[in-house]
C-alpha positions as CSV (number, residue, x, y, z in Angstrom):
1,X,78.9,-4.2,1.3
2,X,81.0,-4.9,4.1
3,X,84.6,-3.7,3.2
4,X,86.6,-5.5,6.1
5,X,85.6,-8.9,5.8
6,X,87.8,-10.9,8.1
7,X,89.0,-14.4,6.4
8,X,89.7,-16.9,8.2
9,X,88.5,-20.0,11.0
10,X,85.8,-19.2,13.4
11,X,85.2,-21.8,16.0
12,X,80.8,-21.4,16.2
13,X,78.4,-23.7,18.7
14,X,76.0,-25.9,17.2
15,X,72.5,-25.9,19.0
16,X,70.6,-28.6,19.6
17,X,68.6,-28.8,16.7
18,X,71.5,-28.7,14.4
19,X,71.2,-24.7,13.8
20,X,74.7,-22.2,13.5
21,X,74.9,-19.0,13.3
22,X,76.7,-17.8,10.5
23,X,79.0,-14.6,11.0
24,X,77.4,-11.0,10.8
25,X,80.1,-10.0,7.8
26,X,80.2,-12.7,5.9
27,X,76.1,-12.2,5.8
28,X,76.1,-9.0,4.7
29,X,78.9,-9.0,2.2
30,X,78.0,-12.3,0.6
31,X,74.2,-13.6,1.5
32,X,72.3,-9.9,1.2
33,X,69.8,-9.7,-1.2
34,X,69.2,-13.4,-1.6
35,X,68.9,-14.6,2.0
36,X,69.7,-18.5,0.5
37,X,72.6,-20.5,0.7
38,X,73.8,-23.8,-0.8
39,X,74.9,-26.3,1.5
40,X,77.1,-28.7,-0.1
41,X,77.4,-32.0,2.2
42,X,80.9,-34.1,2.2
43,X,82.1,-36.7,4.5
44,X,83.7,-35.0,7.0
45,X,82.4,-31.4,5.9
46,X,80.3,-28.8,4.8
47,X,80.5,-26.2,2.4
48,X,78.0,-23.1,2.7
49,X,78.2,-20.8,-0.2
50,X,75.8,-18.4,-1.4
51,X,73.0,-18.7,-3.9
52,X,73.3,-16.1,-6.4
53,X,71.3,-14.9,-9.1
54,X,73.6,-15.7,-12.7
55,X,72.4,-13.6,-15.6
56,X,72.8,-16.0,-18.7
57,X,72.0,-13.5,-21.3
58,X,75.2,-12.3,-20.4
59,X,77.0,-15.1,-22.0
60,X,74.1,-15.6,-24.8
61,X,76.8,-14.3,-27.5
62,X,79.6,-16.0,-26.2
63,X,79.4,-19.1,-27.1
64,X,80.6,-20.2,-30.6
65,X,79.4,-23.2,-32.3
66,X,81.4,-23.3,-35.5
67,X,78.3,-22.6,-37.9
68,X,76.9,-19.1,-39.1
69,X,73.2,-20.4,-39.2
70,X,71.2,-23.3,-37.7
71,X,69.0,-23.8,-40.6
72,X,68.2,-27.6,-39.1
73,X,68.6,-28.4,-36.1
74,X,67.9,-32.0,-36.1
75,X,70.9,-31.6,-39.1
76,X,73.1,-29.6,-36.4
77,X,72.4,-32.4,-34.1
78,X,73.5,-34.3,-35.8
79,X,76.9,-33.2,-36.8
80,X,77.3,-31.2,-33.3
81,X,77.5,-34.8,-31.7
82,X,78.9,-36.6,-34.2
83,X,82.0,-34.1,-34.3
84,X,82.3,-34.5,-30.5
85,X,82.7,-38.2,-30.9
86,X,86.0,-37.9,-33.2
């Protein structure tokens, strides 16, 4: 990991063919491993930010749903979408 990551505007060249080159630091600290990026298009902008693996089992016990046991789950449905109605 690269522990002097320099924030801020860099002014880069865009070729021909629409290609940039993104800086060295920010690659290593923030892209390694995964070698993908999102690029998120606005009117006026872009946003680059890296794609990273999320481990969901993480949150698995996290989330509450207000019942001790799904016995039915057309029943929890049921009452889960109903309850987010009120």
């Amino acid at each position: 990991m690269v522990d002097n990551l320099k924030i801020g505007v860099e002014v880069r060249k865009v070729d021909s063919q629409g290609r940039l080159i993104l800086p060295a630091d920010w690659r290593q600290s923030e892209v390694a491993g995964t070698q993908e990026v999102y690029v998120i298009k606005r009117k006026g902008s872009l946003k680059i930010l890296p794609k990273r693996r999320v481990d969901l089992t993480a949150l698995f016990d996290k989330v509450d749903l207000g019942v001790e046991v799904i016995s039915s789950w057309k029943e929890f449905e049921g009452e889960f979408y109903e309850g987010s109605k009120k």
